[in-house]
C-alpha positions as CSV (number, residue, x, y, z in Angstrom):
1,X,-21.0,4.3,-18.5
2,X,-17.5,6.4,-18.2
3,X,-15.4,5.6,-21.5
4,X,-11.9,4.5,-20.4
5,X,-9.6,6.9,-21.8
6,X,-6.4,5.0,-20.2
7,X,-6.5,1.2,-20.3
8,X,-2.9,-0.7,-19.2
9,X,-3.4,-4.1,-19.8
10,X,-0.7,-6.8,-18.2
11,X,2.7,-4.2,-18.4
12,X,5.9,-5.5,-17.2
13,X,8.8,-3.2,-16.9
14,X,12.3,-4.5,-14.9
15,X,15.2,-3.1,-14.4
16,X,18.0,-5.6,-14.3
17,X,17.0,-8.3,-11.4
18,X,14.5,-5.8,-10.0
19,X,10.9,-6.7,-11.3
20,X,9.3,-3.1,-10.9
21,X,5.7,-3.9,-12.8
22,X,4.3,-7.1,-13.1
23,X,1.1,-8.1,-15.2
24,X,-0.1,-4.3,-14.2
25,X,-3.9,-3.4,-15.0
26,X,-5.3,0.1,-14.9
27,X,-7.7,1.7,-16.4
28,X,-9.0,5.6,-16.0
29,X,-12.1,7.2,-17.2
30,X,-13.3,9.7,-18.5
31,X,-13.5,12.8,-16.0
32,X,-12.1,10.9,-12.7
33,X,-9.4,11.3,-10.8
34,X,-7.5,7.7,-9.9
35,X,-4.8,8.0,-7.1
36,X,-1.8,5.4,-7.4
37,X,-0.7,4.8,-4.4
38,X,2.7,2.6,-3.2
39,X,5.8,3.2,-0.7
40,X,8.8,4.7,-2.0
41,X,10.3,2.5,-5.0
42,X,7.2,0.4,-5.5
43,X,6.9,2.0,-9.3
44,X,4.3,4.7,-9.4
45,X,6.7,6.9,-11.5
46,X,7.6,4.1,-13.7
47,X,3.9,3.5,-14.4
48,X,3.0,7.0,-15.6
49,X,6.1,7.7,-17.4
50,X,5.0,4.3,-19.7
51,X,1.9,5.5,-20.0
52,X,3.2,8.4,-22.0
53,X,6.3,6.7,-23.3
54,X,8.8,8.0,-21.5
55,X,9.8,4.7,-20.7
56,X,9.0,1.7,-22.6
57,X,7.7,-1.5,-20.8
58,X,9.2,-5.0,-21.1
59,X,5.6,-6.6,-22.0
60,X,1.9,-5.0,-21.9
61,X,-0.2,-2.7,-23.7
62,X,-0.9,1.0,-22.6
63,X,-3.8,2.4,-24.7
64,X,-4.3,6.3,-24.0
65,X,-7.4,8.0,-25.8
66,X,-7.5,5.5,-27.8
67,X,-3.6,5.0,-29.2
68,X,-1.4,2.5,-28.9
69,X,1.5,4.3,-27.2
70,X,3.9,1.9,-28.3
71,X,2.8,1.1,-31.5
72,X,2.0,5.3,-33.0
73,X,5.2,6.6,-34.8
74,X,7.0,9.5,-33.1
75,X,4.8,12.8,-34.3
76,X,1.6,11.3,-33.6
77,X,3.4,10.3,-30.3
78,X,4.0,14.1,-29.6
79,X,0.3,15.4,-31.2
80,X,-0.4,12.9,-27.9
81,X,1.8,14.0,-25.6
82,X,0.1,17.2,-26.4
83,X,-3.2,15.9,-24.9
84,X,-2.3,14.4,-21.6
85,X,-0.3,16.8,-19.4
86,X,2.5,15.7,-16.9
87,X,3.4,17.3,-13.6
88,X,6.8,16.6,-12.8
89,X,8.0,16.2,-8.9
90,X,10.5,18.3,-9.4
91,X,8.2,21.0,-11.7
92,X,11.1,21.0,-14.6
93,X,10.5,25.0,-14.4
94,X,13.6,26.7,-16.7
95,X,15.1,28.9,-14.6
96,X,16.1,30.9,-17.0
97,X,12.6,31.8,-18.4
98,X,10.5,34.2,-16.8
99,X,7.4,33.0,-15.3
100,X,5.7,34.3,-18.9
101,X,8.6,32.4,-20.9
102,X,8.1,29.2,-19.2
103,X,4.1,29.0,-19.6
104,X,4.6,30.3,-23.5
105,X,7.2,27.6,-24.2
106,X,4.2,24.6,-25.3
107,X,2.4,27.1,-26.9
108,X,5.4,27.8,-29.0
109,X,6.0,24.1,-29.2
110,X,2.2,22.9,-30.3
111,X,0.5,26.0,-31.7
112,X,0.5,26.9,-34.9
113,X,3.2,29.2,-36.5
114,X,2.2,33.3,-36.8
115,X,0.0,32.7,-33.7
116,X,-0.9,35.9,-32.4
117,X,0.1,37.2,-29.8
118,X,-2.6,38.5,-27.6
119,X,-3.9,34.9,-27.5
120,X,-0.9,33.7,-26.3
121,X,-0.9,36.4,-23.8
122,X,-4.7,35.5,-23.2
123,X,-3.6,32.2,-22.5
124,X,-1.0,32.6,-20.3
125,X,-3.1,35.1,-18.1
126,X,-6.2,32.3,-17.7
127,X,-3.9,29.7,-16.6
128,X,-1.6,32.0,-14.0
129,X,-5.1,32.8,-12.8
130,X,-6.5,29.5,-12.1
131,X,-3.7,28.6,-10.5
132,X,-3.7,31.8,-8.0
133,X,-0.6,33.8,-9.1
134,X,-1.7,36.3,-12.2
135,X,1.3,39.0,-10.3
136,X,4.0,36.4,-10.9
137,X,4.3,37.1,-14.6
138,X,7.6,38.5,-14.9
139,X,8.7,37.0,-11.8
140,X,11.8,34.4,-12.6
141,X,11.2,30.8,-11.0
142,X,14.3,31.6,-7.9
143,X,12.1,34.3,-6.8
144,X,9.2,31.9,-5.8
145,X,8.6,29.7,-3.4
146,X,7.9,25.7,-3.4
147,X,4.4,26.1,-3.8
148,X,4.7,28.9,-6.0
149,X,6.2,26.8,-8.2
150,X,4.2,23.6,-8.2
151,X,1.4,25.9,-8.9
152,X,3.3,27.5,-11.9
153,X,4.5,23.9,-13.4
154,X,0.5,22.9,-13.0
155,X,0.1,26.5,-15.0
156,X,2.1,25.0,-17.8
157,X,0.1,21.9,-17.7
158,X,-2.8,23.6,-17.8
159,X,-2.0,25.8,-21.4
160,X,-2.3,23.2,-23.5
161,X,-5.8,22.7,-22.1
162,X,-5.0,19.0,-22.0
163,X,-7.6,15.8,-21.6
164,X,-5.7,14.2,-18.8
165,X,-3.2,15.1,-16.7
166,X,-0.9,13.0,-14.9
167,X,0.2,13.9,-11.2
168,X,3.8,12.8,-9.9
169,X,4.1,13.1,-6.2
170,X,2.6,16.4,-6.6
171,X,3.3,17.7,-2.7
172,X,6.2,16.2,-2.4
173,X,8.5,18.7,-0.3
174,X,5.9,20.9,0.5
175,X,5.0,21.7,4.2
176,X,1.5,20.6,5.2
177,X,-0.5,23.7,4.6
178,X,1.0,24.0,1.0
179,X,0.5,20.7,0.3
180,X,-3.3,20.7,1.3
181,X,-3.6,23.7,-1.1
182,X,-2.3,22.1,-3.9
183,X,-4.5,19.1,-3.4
184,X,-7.3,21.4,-3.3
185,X,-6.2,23.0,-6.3
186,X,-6.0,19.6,-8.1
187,X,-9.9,19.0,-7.4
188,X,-10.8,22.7,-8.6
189,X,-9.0,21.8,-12.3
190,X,-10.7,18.9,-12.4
191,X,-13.9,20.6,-11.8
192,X,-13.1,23.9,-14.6
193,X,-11.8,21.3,-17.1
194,X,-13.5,18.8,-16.8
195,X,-10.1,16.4,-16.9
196,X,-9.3,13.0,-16.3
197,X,-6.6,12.6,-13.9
198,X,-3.7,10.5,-12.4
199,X,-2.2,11.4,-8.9
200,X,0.7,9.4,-8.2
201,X,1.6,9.7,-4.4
202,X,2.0,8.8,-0.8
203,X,0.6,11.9,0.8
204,X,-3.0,10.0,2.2
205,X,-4.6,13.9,2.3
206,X,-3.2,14.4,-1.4
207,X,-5.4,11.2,-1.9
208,X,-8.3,11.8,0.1
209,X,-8.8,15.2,-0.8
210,X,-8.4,14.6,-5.3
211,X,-9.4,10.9,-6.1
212,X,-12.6,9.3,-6.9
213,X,-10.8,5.8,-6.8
214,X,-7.7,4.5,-5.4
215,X,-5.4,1.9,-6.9
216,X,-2.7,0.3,-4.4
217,X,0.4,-0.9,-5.7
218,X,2.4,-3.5,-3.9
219,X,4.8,-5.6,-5.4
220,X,4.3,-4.5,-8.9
221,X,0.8,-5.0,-8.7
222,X,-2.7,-3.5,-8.1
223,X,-3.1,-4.9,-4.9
224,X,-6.6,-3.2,-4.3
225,X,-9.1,-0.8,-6.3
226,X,-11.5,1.1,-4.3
227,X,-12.2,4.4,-2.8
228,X,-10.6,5.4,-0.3
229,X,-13.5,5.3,2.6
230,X,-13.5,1.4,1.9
231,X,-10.0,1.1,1.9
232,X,-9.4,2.7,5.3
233,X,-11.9,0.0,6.7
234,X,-9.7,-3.1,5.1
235,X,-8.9,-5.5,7.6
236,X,-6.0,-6.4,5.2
237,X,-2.5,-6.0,7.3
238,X,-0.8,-4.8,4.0
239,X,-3.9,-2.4,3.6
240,X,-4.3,-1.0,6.7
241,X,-0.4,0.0,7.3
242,X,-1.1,3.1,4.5
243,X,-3.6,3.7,7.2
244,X,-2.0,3.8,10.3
C-alpha cells in the first residue's frame, strides 16, 4: 500500500463570515497525481497554499512527508518548502531575470554555498529540456509566450528535484491546444520523477489527462473521491454539472 505523503485531517480556514474550508480531508500518496476540483471561489487555492503554510488554517492538521506544517519552526519549514514544489497561476517568473537567472534563483537559495558552477549550469540545462525549451536560455520572460512561460515556471519547479509538486490552475489563460500540452507535460514529470502531485483546477481535460484520483470540493468539502471515469457516470445533480 501507497504511503500518504499528504494527510489534511478536519482543516477549517474562513475569512470573515465566509466559511471557505470546512472539516476538509485529503490525503495524497506516494507517486499519484490527485486533481482538486471546485468552481471559481470554492477554495482550491486556499487548500494548497495551507498545505505549505502559506496560509494558516483556523482548525485542522496538514501533515506533509511526514511534518507537522504548523507545528515545525520556520527553517525546517523552508528545508520543506524545498521538497514540495508550487506552480503558481500566474508563474511568479521575475521579469527581470533571464530565463537562466530565474531557474538558478532556488538553487542559489537551497544549495550549498561555493557550488560549482557547471552543476548549476547542468541543472538548469536538464530541466529547460524536460520542459521543451533548452533555446530559451538567455531569452528574458517578455519575450515568451503564455505557454512558454508556464513551462519555464514548471522548469523552476522542477530544479529542486522536489517530492511533490503542487499545481495551481495550471492552464489557466491558455488557449486549448496549449493547455492540452501542458497537461501532457504534467503526466510526463510525473512519469521522469517519479512525483506525487496536486492539480488544482477547473479545466475537465487538465483533469482527465494528469490525475489518478479526483477530489470534488463543494461547499468547503470533499464532496466526492473517485476517478474521474466514475465520476462522469454519477447520477448526483451537483456531480454531473462539472460534467455537462
Amino acid at each position: 500500500m501507497n504511503k500518504a505523503v499528504i494527510k489534511v485531517n478536519k482543516l477549517n480556514k474562513s475569512f470573515g463570515d465566509n466559511h471557505v474550508l470546512r472539516d476538509l480531508n485529503l490525503t495524497l500518496l506516494n507517486g499519484e497525481t490527485l486533481a482538486v476540483l471546485g468552481k471559481s471561489g470554492s477554495g482550491k487555492s486556499v487548500l494548497i497554499k495551507c498545505i505549505i503554510s502559506l496560509i494558516e488554517p483556523d482548525d485542522g492538521k496538514v501533515i506533509v512527508l511526514d511534518n507537522d506544517v504548523n507545528e515545525i519552526n520556520q527553517d525546517e519549514l523552508d528545508i520543506l518548502r524545498a521538497r514540495v514544489g508550487f506552480l503558481f497561476q500566474s508563474n511568479a517568473l521575475y521579469d527581470s531575470m533571464t530565463v537562466r537567472e530565474n531557474l538558478e534563483f532556488p538553487l542559489r537559495r537551497h544549495w550549498e554555498k561555493g557550488m560549482r558552477e557547471t552543476k548549476a549550469e547542468a541543472a538548469v540545462q536538464e530541466v529547460l529540456e524536460d520542459v521543451g525549451l533548452a533555446h530559451t536560455v538567455d531569452m528574458m520572460p517578455e519575450e515568451l509566450s503564455g505557454g512558454m512561460r508556464k513551462r519555464i515556471a514548471l522548469a523552476r519547479t522542477l530544479i529542486l528535484r522536489p517530492s511533490i509538486i503542487l499545481y495551481d490552475e495550471p492552464t489557466t489563460g491558455l488557449d486549448p491546444v496549449t493547455a492540452r500540452e501542458i497537461s501532457e507535460l504534467i503526466v510526463e514529470v510525473q512519469k521522469k520523477y517519479n512525483t506525487s502531485s496536486i492539480v488544482i483546477s477547473h479545466d475537465m481535460h487538465c483533469i482527465n489527462t494528469t490525475a489518478n484520483r479526483v477530489v470534488m470540493l463543494i461547499d468547503g468539502r470533499c464532496y466526492a473521491e473517485d476517478t474521474y471515469e466514475n465520476l462522469q457516470l454519477s447520477m448526483d445533480p451537483r456531480i454531473r454539472e462539472f460534467f455537462e
